[in-house]
C-alpha positions, 0 to 999 in steps of 0.5 A: 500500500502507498505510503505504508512503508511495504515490507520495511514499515510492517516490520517496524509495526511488528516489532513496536506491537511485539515490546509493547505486547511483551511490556503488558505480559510482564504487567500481567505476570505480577497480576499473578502474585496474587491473583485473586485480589488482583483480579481486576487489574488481571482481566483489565491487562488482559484485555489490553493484551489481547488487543495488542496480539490482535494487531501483531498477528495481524501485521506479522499476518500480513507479511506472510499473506503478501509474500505467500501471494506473490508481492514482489515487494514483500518477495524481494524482502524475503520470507521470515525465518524457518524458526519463526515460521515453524513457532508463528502458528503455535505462538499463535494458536496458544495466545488465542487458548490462553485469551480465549479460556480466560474470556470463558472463565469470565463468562461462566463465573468461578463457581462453573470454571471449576467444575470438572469436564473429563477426567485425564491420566487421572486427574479432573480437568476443569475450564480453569484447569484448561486455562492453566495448561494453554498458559504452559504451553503459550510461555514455552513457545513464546519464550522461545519465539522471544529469544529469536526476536527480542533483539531484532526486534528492538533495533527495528522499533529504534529506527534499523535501518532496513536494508541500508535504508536509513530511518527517514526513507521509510515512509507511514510512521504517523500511520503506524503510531496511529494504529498503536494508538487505537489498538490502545484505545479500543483495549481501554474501552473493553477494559471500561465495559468489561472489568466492572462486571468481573465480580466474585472471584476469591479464595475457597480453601475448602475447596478441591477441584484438582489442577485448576484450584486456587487460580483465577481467569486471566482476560 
């Protein structure tokens, strides 16, 4: 598209989606400490998270719609790495099980998110006990997808240049802080609606429903 930057503007918007998403992990990892008195802030994190994953699949998406179709501009920049390409759908995949189960924990209520659905290998797996399992797999191949991208990517979002490039001749920088921008502003109006409603989460120590006690949703 004119004026976006083609292949080297989509990268910048990546990489600033890509820190940004990984400054809000951090954020919800200390929700974690105690989850349950800060469930509030857990969901409202969450949400905001979501919303910048949502755009960094989108971009990263993109790159690889337009390179697959045939893009000479996209072509000529190459395709992403093998180790990207074999972790981009897992990343995926578990960030969406992860988002999605904490969205259905809120929608249930923690009464129904603990009550079991099967049993597995002898233990009763819950929706929270779902929720808990796709966050194990999610941070084994997000960290890994972390360690390949991390420095790269922190070199484009300071201004890399790309492919001899300097910074200046890439072009839609305003467009790309204004998506950031409202991604931010749609994952501020979500957490408006949706975190007044989150109510009635505690501690039940008497409670023992196997591998999902004691763990709240993560939005």
């Amino acid at each position: 598209m004119p004026g976006s930057g083609g292949p080297a503007g989509n990268a910048r918007l990546t990489a600033w989606a890509g820190l940004l998403l990984l400054l809000v992990i951090c954020a919800e990892l200390v929700t974690l400490l105690d989850v349950t008195g800060l469930i509030r802030w857990h969901v409202g994190v969450g949400i905001v998270l979501t919303a910048l994953a949502l755009l960094k699949t989108a971009s990263t998406g993109w790159r690889i719609l337009r390179y697959y179709t045939g893009s000479d501009t996209y072509g000529s920049a190459g395709a992403p790495p093998l180790l990207l390409r074999l972790l981009g759908p897992l990343v995926i995949l578990t960030t969406m099980s992860v988002l999605g189960t904490g969205f259905a924990l809120i929608a249930i209520g923690e009464q129904a998110s603990h009550h079991p659905m099967f049993d597995l290998l002898g233990q009763r797996v819950s929706p929270l006990s779902l929720h808990q399992l796709s966050f194990i797999v999610f941070a084994v191949a997000a960290g890994l997808h972390l360690l390949a991208r991390f420095a790269p990517a922190v070199l484009l979002a300071g201004g890399r240049p790309h492919r001899g490039r300097p910074r200046s001749a890439v072009p839609g920088r305003p467009a790309r802080a204004a998506v950031v921008t409202a991604t931010f502003l749609a994952g501020a109006i979500a957490v408006v609606l949706v975190v007044p409603s989150v109510t009635g989460w505690h501690h039940d120590h008497g409670r023992d429903d196997g591998p999902g006690h004691g763990v709240a949703p993560r939005g």
